[in-house]
C-alpha positions as CSV (number, residue, x, y, z in Angstrom):
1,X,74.6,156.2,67.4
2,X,72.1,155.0,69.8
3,X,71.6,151.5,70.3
4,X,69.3,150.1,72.3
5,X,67.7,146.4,73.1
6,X,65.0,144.7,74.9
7,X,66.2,142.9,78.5
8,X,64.3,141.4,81.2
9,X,65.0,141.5,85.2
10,X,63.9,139.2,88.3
11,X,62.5,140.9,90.6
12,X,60.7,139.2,93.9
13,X,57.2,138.8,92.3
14,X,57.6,138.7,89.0
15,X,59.8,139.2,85.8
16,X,60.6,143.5,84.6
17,X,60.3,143.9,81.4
18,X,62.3,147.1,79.9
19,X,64.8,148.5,77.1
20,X,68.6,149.0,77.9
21,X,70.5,151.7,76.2
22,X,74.0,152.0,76.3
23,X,75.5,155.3,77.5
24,X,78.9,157.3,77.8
25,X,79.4,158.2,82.0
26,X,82.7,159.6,82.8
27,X,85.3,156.9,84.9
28,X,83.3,154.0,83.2
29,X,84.5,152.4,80.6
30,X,80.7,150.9,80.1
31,X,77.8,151.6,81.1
32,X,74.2,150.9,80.5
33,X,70.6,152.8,81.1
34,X,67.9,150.1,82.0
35,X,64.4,151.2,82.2
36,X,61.3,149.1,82.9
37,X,58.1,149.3,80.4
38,X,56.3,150.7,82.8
39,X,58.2,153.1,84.2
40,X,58.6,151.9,87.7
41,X,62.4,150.9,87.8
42,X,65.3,152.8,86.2
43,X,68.8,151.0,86.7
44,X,72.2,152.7,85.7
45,X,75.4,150.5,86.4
46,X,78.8,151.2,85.7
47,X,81.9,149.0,84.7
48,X,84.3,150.5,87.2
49,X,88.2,151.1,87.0
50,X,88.7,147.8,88.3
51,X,86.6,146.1,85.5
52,X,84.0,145.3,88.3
53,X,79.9,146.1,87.3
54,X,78.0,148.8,89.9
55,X,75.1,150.7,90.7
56,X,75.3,153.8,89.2
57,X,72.0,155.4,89.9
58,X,68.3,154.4,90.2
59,X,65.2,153.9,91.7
60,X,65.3,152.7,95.2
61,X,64.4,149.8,96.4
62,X,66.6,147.6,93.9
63,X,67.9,143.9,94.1
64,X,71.7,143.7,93.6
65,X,71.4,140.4,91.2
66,X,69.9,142.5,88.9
67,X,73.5,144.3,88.2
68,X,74.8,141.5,87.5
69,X,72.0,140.3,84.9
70,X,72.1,143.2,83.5
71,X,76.1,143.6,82.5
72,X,75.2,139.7,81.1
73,X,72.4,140.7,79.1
74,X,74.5,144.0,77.5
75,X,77.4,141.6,77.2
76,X,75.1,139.0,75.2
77,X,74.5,141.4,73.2
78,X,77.7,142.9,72.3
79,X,76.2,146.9,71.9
C-alpha cells in the first residue's frame, strides 16, 4: 500500500513544498521519494547498511541538510 505525505524543504531562497512517498530500494532498509510541487526538485535517500541517511538519486544542484530533514520528516511521520 502506498502511503504518502506532504513535507516541506529549506532551500537557499525560499521553502519547497512537495509530497514524500515511501519506497522499497534494494540494500536500504528505508527509503523515501521526495518530489517538489512544482516539479523542480526530486530527492531519493536511502537508510544505508550502517543505519546512516543518503542521497540516493535526484536532481542536481541539491543542499545536503535537506537529507537529513527529510529522514526527520518520514520519521515524524512513522510511514
Amino acid at each position: 500500500m502506498e502511503q504518502q505525505f506532504d513535507a516541506t524543504l529549506t532551500g537557499t531562497d525560499s521553502e519547497i513544498d512537495g509530497t514524500v512517498q515511501q519506497v522499497i530500494r534494494p540494500g536500504y532498509s528505508e527509503a523515501y521519494d521526495f518530489r517538489s510541487i512544482d516539479g523542480t526538485l526530486h530527492l531519493l535517500i536511502g537508510k544505508d547498511r550502517d543505519g546512516e541517511w543518503i542521497r540516493i538519486s535526484g536532481t542536481e544542484p541539491y543542499l545536503s541538510s535537506w537529507i537529513d530533514e527529510l529522514a526527520e520528516q518520514a520519521a515524524s511521520h512513522s510511514l
